[in-house]
C-alpha positions in Angstrom: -17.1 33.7 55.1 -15.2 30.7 55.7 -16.5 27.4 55.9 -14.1 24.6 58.4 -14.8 20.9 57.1 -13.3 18.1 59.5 -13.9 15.8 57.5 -15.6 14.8 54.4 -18.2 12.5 54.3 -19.1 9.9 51.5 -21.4 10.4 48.3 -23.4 7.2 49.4 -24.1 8.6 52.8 -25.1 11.8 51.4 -27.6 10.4 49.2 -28.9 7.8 51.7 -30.0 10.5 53.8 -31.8 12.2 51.4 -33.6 9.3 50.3 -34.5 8.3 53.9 -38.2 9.8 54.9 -37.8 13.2 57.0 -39.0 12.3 60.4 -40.6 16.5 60.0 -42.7 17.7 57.4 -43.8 21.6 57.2 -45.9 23.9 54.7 -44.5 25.7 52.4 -45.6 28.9 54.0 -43.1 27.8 57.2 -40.1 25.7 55.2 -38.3 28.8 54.2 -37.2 29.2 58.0 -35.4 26.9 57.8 -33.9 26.8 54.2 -30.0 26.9 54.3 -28.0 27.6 51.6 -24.5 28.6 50.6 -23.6 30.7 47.6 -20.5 30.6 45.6 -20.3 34.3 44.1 -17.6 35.1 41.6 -17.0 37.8 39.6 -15.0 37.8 36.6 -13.6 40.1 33.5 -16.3 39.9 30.7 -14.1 39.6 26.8 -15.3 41.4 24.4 -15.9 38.6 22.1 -17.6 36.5 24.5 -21.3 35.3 23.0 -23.7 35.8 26.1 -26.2 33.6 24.6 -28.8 31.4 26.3 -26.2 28.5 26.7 -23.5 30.7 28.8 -24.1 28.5 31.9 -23.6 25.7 30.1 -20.4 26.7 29.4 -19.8 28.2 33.2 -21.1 24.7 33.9 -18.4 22.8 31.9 -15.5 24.6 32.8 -17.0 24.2 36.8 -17.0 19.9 35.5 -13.7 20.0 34.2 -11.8 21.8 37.0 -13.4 19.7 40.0 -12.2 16.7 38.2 -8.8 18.0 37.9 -8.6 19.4 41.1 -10.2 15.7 42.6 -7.1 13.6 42.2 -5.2 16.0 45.1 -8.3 17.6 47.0 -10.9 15.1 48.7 -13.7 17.6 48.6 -13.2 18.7 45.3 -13.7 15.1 44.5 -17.1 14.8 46.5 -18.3 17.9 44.3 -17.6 16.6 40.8 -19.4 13.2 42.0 -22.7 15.2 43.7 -22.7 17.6 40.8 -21.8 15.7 37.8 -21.5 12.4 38.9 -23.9 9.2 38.2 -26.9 9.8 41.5 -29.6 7.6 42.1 -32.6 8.5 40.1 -35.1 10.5 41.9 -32.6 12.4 43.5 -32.3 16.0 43.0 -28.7 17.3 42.8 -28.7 19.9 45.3 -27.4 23.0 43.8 -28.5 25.7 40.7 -26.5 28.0 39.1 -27.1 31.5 37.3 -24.6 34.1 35.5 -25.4 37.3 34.8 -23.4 39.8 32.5 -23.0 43.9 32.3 -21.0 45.5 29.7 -17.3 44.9 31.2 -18.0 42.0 34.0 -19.6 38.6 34.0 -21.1 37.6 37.7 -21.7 33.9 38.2 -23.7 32.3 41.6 -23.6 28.8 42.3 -26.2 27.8 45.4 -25.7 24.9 47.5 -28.7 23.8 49.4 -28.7 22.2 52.4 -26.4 19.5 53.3 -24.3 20.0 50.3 -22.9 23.5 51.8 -20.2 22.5 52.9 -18.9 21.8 49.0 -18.7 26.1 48.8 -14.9 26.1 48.9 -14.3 23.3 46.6 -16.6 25.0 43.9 -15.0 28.6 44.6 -11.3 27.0 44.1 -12.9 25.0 41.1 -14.4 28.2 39.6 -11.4 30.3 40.0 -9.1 27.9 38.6 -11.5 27.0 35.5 -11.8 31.1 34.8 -7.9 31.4 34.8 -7.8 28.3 32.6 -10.7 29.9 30.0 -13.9 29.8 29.4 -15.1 29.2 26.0 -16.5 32.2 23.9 -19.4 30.6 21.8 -21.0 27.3 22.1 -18.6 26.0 19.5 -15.5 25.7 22.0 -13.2 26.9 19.0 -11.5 29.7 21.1 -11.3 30.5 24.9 -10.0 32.9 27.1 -9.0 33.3 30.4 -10.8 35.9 32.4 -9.8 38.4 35.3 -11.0 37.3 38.7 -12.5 40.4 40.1 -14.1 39.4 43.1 -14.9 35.9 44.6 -16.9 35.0 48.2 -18.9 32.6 49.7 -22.2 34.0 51.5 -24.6 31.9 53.5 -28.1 32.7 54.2 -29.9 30.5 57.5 -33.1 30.7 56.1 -35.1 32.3 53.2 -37.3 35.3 54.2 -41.0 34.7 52.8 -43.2 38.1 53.1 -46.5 37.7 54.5 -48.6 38.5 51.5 -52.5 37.3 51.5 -53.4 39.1 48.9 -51.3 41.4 46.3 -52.1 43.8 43.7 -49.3 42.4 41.7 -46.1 40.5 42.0 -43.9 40.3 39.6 -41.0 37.6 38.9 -37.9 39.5 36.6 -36.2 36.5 34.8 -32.5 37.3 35.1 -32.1 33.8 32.9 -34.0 32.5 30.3 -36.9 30.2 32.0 -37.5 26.8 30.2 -40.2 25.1 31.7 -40.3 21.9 30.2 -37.3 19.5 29.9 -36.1 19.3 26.3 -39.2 21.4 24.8 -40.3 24.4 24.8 -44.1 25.0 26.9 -45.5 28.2 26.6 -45.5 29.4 30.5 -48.6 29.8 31.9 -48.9 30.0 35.8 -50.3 26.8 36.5 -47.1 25.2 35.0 -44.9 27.4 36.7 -46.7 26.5 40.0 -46.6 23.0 39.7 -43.0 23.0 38.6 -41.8 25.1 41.8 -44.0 22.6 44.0 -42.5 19.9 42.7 -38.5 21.7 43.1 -39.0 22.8 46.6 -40.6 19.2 47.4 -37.6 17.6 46.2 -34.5 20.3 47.2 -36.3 20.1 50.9 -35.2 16.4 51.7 -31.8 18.1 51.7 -32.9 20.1 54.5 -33.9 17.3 56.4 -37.8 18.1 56.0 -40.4 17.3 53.8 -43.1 19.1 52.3 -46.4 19.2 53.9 -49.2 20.2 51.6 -51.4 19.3 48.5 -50.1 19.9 45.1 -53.2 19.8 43.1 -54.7 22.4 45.6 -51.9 24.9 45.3 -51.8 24.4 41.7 -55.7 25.2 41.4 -54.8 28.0 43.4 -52.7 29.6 40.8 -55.3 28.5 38.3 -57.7 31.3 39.8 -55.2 34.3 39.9 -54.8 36.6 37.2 -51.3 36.4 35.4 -49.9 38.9 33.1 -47.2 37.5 30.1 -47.1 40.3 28.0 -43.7 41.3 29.1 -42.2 38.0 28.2 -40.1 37.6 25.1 -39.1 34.3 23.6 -35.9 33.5 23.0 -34.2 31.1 20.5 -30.6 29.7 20.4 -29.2 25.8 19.4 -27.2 23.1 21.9 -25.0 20.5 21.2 -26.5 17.1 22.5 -24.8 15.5 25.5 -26.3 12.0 24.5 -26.2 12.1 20.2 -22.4 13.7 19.4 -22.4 15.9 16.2 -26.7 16.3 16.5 -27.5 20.2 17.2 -30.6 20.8 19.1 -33.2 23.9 18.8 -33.9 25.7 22.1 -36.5 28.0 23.0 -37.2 29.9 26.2 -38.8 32.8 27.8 -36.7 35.8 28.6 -38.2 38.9 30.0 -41.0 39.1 33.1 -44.6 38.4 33.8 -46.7 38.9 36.9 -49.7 37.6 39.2 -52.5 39.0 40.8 -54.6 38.1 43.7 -55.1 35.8 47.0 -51.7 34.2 46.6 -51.9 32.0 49.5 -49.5 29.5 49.7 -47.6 30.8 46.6 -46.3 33.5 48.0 -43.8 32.4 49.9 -43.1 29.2 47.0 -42.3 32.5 44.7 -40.2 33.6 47.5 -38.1 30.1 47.6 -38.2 30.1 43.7 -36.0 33.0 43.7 -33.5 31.1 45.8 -33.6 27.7 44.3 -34.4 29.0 40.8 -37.6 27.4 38.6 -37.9 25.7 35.7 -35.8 23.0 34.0 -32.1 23.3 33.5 -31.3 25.5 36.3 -28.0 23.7 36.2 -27.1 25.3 33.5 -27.7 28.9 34.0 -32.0 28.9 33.4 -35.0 29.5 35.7 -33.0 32.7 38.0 -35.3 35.4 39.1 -35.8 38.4 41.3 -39.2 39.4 43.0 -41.3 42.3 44.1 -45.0 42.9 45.0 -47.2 45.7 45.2 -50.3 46.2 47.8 -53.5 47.8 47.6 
């Protein structure tokens, strides 16, 4: 699919939009209807020496950083995308994108989702990512050796809206972490589904101003909501691994996550459907950087 930009607009009038009031707000049981997005798929060689550690989209996410700010002093758009992405934003504003990357035994897939009114940046990230993977990735979190990987496939798919089953009441659903999930920023939480809840609330609250909408709807409600259900953790693993700090250079920080899947049981309600968008717009802290991607299924009766 091919995106056609006339022209591009500015970083300030992006943002003042977003931090303007909707004039519509809608439940979250209707909001996926109208839920654009834009993904950025690309699919590269996998080295056989490459550490696929927790902090792979980390790296992804440098190498994305450092080729949009090269590619920014010829290419306009490229430049808009390094500012949105990693850029300084008023606080309180949500970038509007996540990013996942998954790996099989020969290939490494990475997505990068644009929500909103920042799709139009999809062929300024695809250039960026192809031009970063030719230029290397880094093996380990160290950064002492990189290697350029094999561009296998690369596309840009856009989805109108976010389908959101009609399910009252399951027997189960079940969310399959295809990323580690960390649901606190700089800590580790142990998840429980309240947290989780209250966490995708609060994401699809603040992702929908760049849909032009608000978020109708009580959070304390939906969150006692998930308080009543059943949830099942048992198949959730943690997962350890250590960061370099962005703000202390030298100081290496501890990391825990959960890896792995769990499940809820119930009258979902309103949850439902924010499960649904979750899987879209990822949950959790860091999804930046790789963390919080999912897939979803349910069972009935």
């Amino acid at each position: 699919m091919t995106l056609h930009i006339v022209s591009v607009p500015s970083l300030e009038t992006l943002v003042e939009r977003v931090r303007h009031p909707p004039s519509i707000s809608l439940p979250v049981r209707d909001i996926g209807e109208v839920w654009r997005s834009s993904m950025v798929i690309v699919t590269t060689s996998r080295p056989a020496e490459l550490d696929f550690s927790p902090d792979i989209g980390g790296r992804v996410r440098g190498l994305l950083g450092k080729a949009l700010l090269e590619l920014s002093e010829k290419d306009a758009l490229c430049e808009l995308a390094f500012r949105m992405l990693f850029g300084d934003i008023p606080a309180g504003v949500t970038r509007p994108f996540n990013l996942s990357v998954q790996g099989a035994r020969e290939k490494l897939r990475l997505k990068v989702t644009l929500h909103g009114a920042a799709e139009f940046l999809a062929p300024a990230i695809e250039r960026a990512l192809q031009t970063g993977f030719q230029s290397g990735l880094a093996l380990s979190v160290d950064a002492k050796s990189r290697a350029s990987l094999n561009i296998l496939d690369s596309r840009i798919e856009r989805n109108a809206y976010v389908e959101s089953p009609k399910i009252e009441e399951a027997n189960w659903v079940w969310m399959v972490l295809r990323g580690p999930l960390l649901v606190l920023q700089g800590r580790h939480a142990a998840l429980d589904g309240q947290r989780f809840t209250r966490g995708l609330w609060r994401r699809v609250r603040d992702l929908a101003r760049w849909q032009d909408v608000g978020l109708a709807g009580n959070e304390t409600a939906i969150v006692e909501r998930a308080g009543s259900l059943r949830w099942e953790y048992r198949y959730l693993n943690p997962v350890h691994w250590s960061r370099h700090s962005s703000r202390q250079r030298g100081r290496v920080l501890p990391m825990e996550a959960s890896v792995g899947s769990f499940g809820v049981s119930g009258a979902l309600g309103d949850i439902a459907p924010l499960i649904a968008l979750g899987a879209t717009i990822q949950a959790g802290a860091r999804t930046a950087f790789g963390f919080g991607a999912y897939d979803w299924f349910w069972t009935s009766g």
